[in-house]
Every structure is written in C-alpha cells, then in structure tokens.
Biopython code that builds the backbone (N, CA, C, O; Angstrom):
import numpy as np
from Bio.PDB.StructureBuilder import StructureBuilder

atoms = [
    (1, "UNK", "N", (15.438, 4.586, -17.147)),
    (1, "UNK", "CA", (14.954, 5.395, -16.069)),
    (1, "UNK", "C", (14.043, 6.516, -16.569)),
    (1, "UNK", "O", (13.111, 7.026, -15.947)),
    (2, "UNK", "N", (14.505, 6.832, -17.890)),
    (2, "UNK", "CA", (13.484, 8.053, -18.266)),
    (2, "UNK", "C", (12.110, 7.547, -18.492)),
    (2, "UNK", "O", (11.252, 8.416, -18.650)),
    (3, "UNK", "N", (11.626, 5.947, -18.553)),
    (3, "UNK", "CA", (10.323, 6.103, -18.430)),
    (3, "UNK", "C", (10.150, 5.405, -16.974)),
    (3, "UNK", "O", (9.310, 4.506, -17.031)),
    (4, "UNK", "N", (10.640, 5.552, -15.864)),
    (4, "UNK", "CA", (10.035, 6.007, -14.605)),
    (4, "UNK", "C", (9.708, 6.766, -14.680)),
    (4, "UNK", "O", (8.515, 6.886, -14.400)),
    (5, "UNK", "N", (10.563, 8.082, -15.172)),
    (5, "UNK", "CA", (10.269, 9.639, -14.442)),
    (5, "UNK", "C", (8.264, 9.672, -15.244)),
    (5, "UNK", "O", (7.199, 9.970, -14.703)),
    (6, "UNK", "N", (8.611, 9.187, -16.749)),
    (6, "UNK", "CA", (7.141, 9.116, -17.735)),
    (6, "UNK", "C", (6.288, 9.091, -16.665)),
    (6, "UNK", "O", (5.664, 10.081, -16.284)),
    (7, "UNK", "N", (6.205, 7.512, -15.932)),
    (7, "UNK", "CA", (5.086, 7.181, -15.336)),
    (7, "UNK", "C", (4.793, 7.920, -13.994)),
    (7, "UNK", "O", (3.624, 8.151, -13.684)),
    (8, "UNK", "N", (6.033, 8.370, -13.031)),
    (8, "UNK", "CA", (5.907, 8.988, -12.167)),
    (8, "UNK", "C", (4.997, 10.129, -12.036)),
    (8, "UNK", "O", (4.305, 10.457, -11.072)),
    (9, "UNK", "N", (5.183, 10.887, -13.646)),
    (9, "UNK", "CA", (4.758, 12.135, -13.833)),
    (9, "UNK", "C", (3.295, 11.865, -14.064)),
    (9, "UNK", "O", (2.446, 12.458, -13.399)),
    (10, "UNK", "N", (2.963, 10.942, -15.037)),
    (10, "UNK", "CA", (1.588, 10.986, -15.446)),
    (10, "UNK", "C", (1.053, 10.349, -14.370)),
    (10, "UNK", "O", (-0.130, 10.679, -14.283)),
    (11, "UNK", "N", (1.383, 9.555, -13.467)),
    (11, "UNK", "CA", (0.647, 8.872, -12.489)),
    (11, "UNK", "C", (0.486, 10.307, -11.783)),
    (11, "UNK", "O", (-0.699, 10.460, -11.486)),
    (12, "UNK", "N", (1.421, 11.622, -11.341)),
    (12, "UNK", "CA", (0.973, 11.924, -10.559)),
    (12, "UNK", "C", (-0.450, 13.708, -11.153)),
    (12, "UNK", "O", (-0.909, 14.748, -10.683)),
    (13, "UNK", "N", (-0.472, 12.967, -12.259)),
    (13, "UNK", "CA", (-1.331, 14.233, -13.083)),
    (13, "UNK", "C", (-2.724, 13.397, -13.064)),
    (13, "UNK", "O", (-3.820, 13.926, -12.880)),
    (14, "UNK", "N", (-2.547, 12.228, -13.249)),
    (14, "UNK", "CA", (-4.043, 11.229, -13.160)),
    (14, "UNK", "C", (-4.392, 11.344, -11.463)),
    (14, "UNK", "O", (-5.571, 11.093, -11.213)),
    (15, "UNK", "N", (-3.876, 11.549, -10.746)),
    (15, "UNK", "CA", (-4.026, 11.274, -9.228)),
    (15, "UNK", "C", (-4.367, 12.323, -9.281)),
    (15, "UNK", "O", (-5.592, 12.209, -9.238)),
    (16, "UNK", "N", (-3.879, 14.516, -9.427)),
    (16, "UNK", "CA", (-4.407, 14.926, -9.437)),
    (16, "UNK", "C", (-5.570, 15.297, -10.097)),
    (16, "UNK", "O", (-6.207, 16.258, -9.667)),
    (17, "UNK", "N", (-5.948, 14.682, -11.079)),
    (17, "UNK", "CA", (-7.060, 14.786, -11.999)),
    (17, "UNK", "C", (-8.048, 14.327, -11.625)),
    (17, "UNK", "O", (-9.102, 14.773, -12.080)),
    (18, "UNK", "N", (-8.060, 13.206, -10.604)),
    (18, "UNK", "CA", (-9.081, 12.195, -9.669)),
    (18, "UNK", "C", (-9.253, 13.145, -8.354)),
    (18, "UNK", "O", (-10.455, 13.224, -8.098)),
    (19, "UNK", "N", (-8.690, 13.678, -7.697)),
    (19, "UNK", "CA", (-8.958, 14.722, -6.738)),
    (19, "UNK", "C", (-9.699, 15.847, -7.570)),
    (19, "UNK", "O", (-10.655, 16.415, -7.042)),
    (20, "UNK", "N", (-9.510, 16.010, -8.173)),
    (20, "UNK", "CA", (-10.309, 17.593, -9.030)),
    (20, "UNK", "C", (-11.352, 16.990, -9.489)),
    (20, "UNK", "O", (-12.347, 17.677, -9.261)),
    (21, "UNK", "N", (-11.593, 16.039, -10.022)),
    (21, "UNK", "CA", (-13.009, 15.118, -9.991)),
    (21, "UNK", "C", (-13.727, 14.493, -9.328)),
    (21, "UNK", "O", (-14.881, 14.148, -9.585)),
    (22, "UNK", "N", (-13.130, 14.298, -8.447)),
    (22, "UNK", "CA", (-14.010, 13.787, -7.134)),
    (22, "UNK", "C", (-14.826, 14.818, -6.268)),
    (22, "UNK", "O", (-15.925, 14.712, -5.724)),
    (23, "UNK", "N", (-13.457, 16.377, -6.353)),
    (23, "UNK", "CA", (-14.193, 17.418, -5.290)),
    (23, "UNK", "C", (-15.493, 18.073, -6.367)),
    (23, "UNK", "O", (-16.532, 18.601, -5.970)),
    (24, "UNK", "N", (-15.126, 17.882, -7.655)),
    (24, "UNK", "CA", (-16.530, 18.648, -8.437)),
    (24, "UNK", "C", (-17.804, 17.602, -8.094)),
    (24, "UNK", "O", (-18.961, 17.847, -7.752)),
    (25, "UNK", "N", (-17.162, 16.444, -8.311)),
    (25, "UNK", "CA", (-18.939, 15.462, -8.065)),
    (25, "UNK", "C", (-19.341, 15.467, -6.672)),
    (25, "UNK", "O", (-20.527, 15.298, -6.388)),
    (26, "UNK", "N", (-18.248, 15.687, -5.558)),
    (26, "UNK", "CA", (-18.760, 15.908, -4.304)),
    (26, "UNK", "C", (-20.020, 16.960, -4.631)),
    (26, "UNK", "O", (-21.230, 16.746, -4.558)),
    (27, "UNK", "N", (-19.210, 18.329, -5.067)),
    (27, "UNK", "CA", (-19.729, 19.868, -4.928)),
    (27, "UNK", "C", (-21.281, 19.628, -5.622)),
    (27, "UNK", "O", (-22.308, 20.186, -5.238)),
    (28, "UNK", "N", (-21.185, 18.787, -6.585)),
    (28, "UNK", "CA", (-22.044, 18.909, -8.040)),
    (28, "UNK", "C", (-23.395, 18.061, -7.467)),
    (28, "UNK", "O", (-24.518, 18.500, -7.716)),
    (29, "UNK", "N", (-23.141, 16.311, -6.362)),
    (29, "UNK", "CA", (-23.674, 15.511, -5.879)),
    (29, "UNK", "C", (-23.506, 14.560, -7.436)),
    (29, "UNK", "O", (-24.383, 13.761, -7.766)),
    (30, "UNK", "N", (-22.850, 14.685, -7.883)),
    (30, "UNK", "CA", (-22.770, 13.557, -9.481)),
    (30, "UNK", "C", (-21.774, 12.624, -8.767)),
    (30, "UNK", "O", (-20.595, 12.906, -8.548)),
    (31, "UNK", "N", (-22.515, 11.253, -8.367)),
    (31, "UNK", "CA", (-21.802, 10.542, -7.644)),
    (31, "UNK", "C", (-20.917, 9.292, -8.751)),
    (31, "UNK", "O", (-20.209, 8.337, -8.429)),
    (32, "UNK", "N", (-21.341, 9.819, -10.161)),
    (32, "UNK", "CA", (-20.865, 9.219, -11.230)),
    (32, "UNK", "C", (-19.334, 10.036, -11.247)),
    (32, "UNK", "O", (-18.403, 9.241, -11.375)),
    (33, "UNK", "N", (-19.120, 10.783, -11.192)),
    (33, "UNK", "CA", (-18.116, 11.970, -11.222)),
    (33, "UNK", "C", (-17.151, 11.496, -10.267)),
    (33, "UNK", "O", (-16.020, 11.082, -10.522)),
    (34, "UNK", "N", (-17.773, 11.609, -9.004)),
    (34, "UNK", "CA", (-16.771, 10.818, -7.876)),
    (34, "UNK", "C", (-16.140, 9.666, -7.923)),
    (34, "UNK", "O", (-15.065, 9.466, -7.357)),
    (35, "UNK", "N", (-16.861, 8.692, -8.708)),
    (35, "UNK", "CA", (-16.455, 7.454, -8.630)),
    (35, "UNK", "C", (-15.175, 7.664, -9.747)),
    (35, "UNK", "O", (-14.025, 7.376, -9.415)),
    (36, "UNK", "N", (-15.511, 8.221, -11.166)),
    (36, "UNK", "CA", (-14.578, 8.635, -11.915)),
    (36, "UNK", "C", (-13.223, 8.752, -11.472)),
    (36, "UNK", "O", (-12.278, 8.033, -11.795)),
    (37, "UNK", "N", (-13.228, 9.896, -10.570)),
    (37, "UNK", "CA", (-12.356, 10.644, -10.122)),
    (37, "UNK", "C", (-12.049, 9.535, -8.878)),
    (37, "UNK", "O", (-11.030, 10.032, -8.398)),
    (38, "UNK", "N", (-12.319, 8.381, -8.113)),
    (38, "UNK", "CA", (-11.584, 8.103, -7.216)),
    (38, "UNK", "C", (-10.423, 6.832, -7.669)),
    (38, "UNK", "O", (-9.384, 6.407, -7.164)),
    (39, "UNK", "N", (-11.543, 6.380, -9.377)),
    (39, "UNK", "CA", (-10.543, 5.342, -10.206)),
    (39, "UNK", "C", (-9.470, 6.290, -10.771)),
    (39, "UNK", "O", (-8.328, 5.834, -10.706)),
    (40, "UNK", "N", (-9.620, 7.689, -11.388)),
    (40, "UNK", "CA", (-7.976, 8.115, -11.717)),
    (40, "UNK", "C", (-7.054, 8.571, -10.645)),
    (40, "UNK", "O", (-6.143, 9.369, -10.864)),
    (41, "UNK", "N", (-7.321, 8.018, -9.410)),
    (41, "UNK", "CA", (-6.522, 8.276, -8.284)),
    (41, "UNK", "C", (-5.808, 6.794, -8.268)),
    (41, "UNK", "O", (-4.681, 6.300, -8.228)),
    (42, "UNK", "N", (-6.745, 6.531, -8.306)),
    (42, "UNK", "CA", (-5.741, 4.571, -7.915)),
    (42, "UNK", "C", (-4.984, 4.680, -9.159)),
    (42, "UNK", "O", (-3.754, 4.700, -9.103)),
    (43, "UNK", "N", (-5.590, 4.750, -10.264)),
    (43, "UNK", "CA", (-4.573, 4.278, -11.898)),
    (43, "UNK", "C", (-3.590, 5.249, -11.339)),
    (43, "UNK", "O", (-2.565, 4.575, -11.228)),
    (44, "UNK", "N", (-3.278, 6.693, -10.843)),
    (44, "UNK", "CA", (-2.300, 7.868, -10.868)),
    (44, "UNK", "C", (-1.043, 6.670, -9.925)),
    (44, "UNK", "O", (0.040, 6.252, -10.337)),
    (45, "UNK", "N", (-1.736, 6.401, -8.588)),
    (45, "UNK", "CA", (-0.662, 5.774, -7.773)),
    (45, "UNK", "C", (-0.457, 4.588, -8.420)),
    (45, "UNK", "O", (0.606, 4.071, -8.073)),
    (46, "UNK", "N", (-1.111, 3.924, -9.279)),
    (46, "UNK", "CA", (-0.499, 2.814, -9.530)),
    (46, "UNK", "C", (0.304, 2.612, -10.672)),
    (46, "UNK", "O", (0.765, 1.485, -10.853)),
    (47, "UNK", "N", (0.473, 3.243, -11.230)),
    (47, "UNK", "CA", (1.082, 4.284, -12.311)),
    (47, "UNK", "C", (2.789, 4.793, -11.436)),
    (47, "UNK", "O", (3.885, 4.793, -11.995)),
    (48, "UNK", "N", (2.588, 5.065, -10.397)),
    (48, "UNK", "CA", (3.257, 5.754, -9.536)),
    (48, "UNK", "C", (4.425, 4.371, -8.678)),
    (48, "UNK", "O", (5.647, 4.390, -8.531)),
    (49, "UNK", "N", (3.477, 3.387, -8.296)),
    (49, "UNK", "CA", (3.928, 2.213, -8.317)),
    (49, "UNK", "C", (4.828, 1.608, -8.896)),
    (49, "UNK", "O", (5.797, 1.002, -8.438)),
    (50, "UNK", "N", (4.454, 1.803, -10.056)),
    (50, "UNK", "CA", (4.973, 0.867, -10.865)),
    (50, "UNK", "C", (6.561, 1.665, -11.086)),
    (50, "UNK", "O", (7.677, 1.150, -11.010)),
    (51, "UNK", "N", (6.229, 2.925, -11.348)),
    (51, "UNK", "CA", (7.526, 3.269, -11.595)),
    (51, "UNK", "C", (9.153, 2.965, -10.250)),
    (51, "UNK", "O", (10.379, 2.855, -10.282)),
    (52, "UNK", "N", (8.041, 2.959, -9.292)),
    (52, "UNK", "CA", (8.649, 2.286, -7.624)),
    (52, "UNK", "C", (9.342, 1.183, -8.155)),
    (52, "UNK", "O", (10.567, 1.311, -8.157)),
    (53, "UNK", "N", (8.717, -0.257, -8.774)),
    (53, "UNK", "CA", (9.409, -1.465, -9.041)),
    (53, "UNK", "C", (10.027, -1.051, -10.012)),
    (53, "UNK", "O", (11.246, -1.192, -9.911)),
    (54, "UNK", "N", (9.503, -0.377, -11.343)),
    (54, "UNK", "CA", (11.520, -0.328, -11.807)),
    (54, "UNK", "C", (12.444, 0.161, -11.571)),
    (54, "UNK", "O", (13.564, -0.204, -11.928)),
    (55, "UNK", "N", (12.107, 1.297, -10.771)),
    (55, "UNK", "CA", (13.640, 1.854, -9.602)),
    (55, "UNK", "C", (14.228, 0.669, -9.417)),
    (55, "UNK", "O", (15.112, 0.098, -10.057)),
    (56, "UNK", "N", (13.369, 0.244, -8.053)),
    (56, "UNK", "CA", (14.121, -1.220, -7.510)),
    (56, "UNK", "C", (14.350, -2.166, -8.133)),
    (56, "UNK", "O", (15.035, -3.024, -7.577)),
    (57, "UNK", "N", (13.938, -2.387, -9.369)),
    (57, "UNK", "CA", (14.675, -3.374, -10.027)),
    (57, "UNK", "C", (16.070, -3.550, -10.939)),
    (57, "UNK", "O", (16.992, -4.364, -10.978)),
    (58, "UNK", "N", (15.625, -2.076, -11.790)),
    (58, "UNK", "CA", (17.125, -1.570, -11.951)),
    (58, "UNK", "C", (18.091, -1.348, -11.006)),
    (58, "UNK", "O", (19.221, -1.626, -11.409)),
    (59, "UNK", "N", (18.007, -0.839, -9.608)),
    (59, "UNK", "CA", (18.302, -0.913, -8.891)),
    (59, "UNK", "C", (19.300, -2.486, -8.300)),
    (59, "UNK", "O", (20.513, -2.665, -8.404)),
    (60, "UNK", "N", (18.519, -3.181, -7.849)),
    (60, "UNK", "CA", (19.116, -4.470, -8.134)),
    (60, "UNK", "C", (19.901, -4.945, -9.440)),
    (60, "UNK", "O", (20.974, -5.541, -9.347)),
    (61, "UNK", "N", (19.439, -4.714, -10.381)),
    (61, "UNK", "CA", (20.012, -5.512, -11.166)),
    (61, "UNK", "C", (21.575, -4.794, -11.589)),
    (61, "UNK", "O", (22.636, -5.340, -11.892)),
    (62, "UNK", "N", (21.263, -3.586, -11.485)),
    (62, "UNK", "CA", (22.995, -2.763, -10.725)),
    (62, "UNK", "C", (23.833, -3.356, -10.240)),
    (62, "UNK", "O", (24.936, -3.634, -10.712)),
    (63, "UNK", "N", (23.171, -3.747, -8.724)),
    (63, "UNK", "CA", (24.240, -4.138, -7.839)),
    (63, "UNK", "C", (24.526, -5.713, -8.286)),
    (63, "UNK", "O", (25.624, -6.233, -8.091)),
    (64, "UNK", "N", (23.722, -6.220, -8.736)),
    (64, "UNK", "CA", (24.013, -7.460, -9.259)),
    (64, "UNK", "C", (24.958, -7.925, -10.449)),
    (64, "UNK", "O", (25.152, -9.113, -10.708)),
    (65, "UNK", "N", (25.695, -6.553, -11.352)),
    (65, "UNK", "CA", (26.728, -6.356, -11.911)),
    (65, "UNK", "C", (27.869, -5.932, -11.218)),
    (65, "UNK", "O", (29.042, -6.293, -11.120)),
    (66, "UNK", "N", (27.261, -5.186, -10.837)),
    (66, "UNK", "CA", (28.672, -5.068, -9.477)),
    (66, "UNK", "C", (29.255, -6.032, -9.293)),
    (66, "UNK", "O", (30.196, -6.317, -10.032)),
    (67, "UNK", "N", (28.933, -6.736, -8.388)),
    (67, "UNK", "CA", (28.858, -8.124, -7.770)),
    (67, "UNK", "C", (29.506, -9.074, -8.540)),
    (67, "UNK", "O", (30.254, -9.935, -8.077)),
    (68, "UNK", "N", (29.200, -8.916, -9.834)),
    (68, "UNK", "CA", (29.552, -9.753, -11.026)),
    (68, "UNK", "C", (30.838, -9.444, -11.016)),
    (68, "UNK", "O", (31.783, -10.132, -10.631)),
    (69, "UNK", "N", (30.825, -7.939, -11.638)),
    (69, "UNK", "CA", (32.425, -7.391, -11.954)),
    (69, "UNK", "C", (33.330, -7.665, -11.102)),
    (69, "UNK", "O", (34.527, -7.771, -11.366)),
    (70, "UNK", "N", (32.715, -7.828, -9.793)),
    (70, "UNK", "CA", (33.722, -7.342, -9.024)),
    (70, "UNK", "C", (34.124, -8.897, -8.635)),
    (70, "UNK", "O", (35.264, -9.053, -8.197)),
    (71, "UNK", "N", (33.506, -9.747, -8.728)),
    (71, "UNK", "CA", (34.107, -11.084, -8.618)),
    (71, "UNK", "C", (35.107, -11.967, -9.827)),
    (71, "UNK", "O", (36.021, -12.782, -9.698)),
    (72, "UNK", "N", (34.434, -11.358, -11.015)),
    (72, "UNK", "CA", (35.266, -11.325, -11.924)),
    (72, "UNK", "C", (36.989, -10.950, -12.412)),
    (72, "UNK", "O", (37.842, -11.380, -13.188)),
    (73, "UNK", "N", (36.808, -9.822, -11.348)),
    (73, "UNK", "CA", (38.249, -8.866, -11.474)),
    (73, "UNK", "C", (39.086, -9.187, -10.602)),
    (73, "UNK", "O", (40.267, -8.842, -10.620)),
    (74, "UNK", "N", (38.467, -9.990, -9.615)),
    (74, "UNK", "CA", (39.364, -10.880, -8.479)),
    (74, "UNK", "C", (39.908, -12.061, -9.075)),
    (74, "UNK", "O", (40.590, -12.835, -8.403)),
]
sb = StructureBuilder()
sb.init_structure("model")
sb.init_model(0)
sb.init_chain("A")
sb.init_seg("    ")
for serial, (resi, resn, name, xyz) in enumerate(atoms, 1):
    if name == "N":
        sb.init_residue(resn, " ", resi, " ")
    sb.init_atom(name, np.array(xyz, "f"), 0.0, 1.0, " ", f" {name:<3s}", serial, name[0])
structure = sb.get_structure()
C-alpha cells in the first residue's frame, strides 16, 4: 500500500505541475507550454489511477483470503 500512497502523491504533484504549466503558456501564448502542461495532467491522474486499481485489487484479493480462511476453518 505504501506505493499507492507513492503514486497517489506524485500523480497528484504532476497534475499540479500541468495546471501551473498550462496557466503560464496560456498567460505567456507558448502553446508548446500548454500542451506540456495538459500531458502532466493526464500522466498526474493516471498515475492517480493506477494507484485506484491497486487499492481494489488488494482490496479483493483480501477478501478473497477471507473467504479462503473462513471456509477452511469450517
């Protein structure tokens, strides 16, 4: 789980890093800048994503010991 929290975090420092680059190339008209900044927004959430599926997968695969144990102990 501690590298969810990893990716959670850096996904959500790349996402803000793509907003702070996007509003300078807005301000600046560097439409190279914007584009920059709207790809470290997607990598931030998808980054962000990802850490989503290993929740839920650890997640599952939890209850799927459970399940185990608990049929086991019967």
């Amino acid at each position: 789980m501690a590298g969810d929290i990893k990716d959670r975090v850096s996904g959500g420092i790349d996402e803000a890093k793509g907003h702070g680059k996007e509003a300078v190339g807005k301000a600046t008209g560097d439409k190279s800048m914007q584009a920059e900044g709207k790809g470290d927004q997607v990598a931030g959430k998808a980054k962000q994503g990802l850490a989503d599926v290993k929740d839920k997968a650890g997640n599952l695969v939890d209850k799927a010991k459970e399940k185990l144990g608990s049929s086991v102990a019967q």
